[in-house]
N, C-alpha and C positions, 0 to 999 in steps of 0.2 A: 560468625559472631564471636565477638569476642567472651571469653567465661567469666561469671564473675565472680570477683575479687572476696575470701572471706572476711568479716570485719571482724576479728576479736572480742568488740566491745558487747557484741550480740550475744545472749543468752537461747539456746533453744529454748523453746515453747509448746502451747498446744496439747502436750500430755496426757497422755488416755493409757489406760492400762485394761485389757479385755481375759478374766482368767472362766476358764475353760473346762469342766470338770473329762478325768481322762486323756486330755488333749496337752492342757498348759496354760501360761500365761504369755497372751501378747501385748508390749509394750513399744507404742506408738509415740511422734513426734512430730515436729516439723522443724526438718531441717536447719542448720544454720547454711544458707545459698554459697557457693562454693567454699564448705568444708571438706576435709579428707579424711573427720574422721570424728571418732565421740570416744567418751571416758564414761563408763558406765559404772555406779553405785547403787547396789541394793543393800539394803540391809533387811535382815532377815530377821523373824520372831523371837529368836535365839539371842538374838543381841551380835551375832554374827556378821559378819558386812563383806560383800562380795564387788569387788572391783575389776572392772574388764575394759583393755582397751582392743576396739577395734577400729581396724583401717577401709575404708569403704568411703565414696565421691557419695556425700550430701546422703548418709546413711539417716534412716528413719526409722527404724524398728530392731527390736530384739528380741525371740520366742523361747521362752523356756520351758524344758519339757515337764510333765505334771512329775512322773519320776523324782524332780529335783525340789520338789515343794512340799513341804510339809503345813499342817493345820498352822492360821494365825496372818496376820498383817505384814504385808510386805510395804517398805516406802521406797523409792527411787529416785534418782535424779543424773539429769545426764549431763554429759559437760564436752563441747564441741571443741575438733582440734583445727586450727587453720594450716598448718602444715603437718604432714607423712613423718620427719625423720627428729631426731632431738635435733638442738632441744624444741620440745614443741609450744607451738605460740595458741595458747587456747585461751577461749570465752568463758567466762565467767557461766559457773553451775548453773541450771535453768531450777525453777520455784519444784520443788519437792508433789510427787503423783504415788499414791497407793493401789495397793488392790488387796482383797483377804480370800484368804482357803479355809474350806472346811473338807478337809480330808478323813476327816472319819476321826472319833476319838482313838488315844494308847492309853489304854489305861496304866492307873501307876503298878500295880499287880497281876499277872497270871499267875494260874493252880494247877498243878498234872495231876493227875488221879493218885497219888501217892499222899497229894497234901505237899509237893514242895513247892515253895513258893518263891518267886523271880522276880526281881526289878526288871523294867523296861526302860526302854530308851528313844524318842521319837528321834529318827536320823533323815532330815528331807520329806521326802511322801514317804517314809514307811518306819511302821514301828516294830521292833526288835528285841528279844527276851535279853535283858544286858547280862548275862550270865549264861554260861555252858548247861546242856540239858543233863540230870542226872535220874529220870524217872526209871523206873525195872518193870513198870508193866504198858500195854495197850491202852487206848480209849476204854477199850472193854471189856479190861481187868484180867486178860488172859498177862501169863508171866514171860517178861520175856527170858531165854534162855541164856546163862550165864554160867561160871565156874568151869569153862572149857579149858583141859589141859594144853602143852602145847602141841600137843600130836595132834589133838580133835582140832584145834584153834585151826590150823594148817591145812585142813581138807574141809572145814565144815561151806557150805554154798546156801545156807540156812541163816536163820537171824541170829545175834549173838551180840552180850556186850559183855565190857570187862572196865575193871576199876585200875588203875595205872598203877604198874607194881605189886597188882594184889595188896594194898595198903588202902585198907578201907577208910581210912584220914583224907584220900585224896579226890575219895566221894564228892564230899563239900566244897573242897579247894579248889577243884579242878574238873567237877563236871564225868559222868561215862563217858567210855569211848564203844562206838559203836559198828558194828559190819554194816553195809552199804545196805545187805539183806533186813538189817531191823531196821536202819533209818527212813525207806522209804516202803517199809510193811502197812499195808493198804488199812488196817489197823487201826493205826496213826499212832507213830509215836509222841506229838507234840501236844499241848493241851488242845481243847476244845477250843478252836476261833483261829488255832495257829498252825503253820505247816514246815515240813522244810524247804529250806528258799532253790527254788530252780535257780539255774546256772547265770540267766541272764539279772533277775534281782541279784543278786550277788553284785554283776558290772555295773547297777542301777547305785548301789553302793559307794562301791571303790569310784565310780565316775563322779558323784556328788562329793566326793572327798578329796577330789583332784587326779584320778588316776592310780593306775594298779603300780606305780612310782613312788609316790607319797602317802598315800591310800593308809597302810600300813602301818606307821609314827599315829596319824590320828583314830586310828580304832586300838592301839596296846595301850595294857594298863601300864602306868608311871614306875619309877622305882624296879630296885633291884635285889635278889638275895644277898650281894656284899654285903650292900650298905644298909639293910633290914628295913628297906621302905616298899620292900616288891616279892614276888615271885619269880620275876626273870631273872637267868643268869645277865650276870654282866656279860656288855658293855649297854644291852636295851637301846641301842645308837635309834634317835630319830624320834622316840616315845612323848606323845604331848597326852594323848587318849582327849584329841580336841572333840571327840566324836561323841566322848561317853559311854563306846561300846565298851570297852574294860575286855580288851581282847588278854585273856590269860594261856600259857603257853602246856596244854596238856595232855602235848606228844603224843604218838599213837601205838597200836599193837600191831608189830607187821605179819607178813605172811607166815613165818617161823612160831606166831606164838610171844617175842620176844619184844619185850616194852622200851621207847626209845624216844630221847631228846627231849622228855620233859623237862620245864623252864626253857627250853632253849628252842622251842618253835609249836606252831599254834597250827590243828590244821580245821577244818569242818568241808562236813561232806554238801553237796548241794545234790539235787534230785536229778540232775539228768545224765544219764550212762552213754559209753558210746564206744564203740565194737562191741563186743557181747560178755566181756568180763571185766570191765571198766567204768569207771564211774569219775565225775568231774570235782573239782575240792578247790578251794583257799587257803592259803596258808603263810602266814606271818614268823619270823623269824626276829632274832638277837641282837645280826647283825647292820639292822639296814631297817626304813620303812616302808619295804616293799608289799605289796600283795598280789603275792602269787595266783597267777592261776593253773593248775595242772589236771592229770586224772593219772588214776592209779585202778589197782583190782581192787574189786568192791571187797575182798575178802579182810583187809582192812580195817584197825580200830581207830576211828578217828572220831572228834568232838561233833558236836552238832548246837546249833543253834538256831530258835524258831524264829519265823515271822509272822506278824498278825496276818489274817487273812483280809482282804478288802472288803 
């Protein structure tokens, strides 16, 4: 039998959108009969607009995982391709299909037990403290320990944070930096509702952002110390902060005790360790908008930042 022929002038149809809580959204259609392919537009609550072309014979659906959804109205519409390669000969966009999330509020404020208080940021399904954590105590008001020289810094296997250059200005600026030991002390360093983000929220992240490629440009903050519109050193190559998160660059304490690349690169610890002195981390740089992912030894002063809990 012979296949049939796409007609251009056809618009898909039928449009159903099914979202899912934990699961996703599926987005359903029918067909334009022998196409090779669809243009896919979402726009997003954010004002945002997500464009995807896929190649697939008389493709009918597309699933996005809850991961990439955040609270609020999505609209769609798809747009059929009758040829694979450019230029492509496509059909006119089919009538406009919704669907809404209630993924749980972000509120516009959390509090640590100290009284500091943080903007948030809804990024996708998940909300994020847009600022670096600076609390000194537990949930439960025990202190954490701090003022470690660099000979104690260097052997300590216990909790521990430090302020960047011992310049107590850099508190506010730039958030503590913490050992692996206090960030993930059973305690809880984050406020009440918020934790630090395992390894894979982290990818849940950078993935919704395009990749641990580009990832990076859209979560730094804009500007630079040159030109007195930033804290990054120059060149901040890539920096949009299309994300909101206001990634600030607040270098870490290494194993010596000795403090290093402030401005000049961004790291936070995530919660899951691996060999037995090692912990996994993020980390944004200067020159590029990359996001890193690596591990280092937990003994380490690095930034941290919470996530709402679901």
């Amino acid at each position: 039998m012979q296949a049939q022929v796409c007609d251009p002038s056809t618009a898909p149809s039928g449009l159903t959108s099914t979202y899912t809580p934990g699961v996703g959204a599926l987005l359903e259609w029918n067909a334009v009969p022998g196409s090779l392919g669809v243009q896919l537009r979402i726009e997003f609550p954010t004002g945002s607009t997500f464009n995807r072309r896929l190649l697939a014979t008389e493709l009918d659906q597309f699933a996005i995982p809850d991961a990439l959804l955040g609270s609020g109205t999505y609209t769609w519409r798809v747009q059929a391709a009758c040829t694979d390669a450019p230029p492509f000969s496509v059909t006119p966009a089919s009538a406009p299909n919704s669907f809404t999330v209630d993924s749980g509020s972000c509120p516009a404020i959390a509090t640590d037990i100290d009284g500091n208080s943080y903007t948030t940021v809804q990024i996708g399904g998940q909300c994020w403290l847009q600022e670096n954590l600076k609390v000194t105590r537990y949930r439960n008001g025990d202190a954490i320990p701090t003022g470690l020289n660099n000979a104690a810094w260097q052997v300590s296997t216990t909790e521990a944070y430090a302020v960047y250059n011992n310049a107590p200005a850099n508190k506010d600026k730039l958030g503590l930096l913490y050992n692996w030991y206090a960030a993930t002390d059973a305690r809880g360093l984050c406020p009440v509702g918020w934790h630090l983000p395992i390894d894979s929220e982290w990818t849940d992240l950078t993935d919704f952002l395009g990749g641990e490629s580009v990832a990076g440009g859209a979560m730094k903050a804009t500007g630079t110390r040159a030109d007195g519109t930033g804290v990054w050193f120059a060149p901040n190559l890539d920096a949009t902060n299309s994300s909101n998160f206001t990634a600030l660059p607040g270098g870490f304490r290494d194993l010596n005790g000795i403090y290093g690349i402030g401005g000049f690169y961004a790291y936070w610890w995530s919660a899951n360790e691996t060999l037995t002195n090692f912990a996994f981390y993020r980390q944004l740089g200067y020159v590029d908008g990359n996001a890193l992912r690596s591990f280092d030894l937990k003994r380490y002063g690095f930034s941290v930042r919470c996530l709402k809990d679901e």
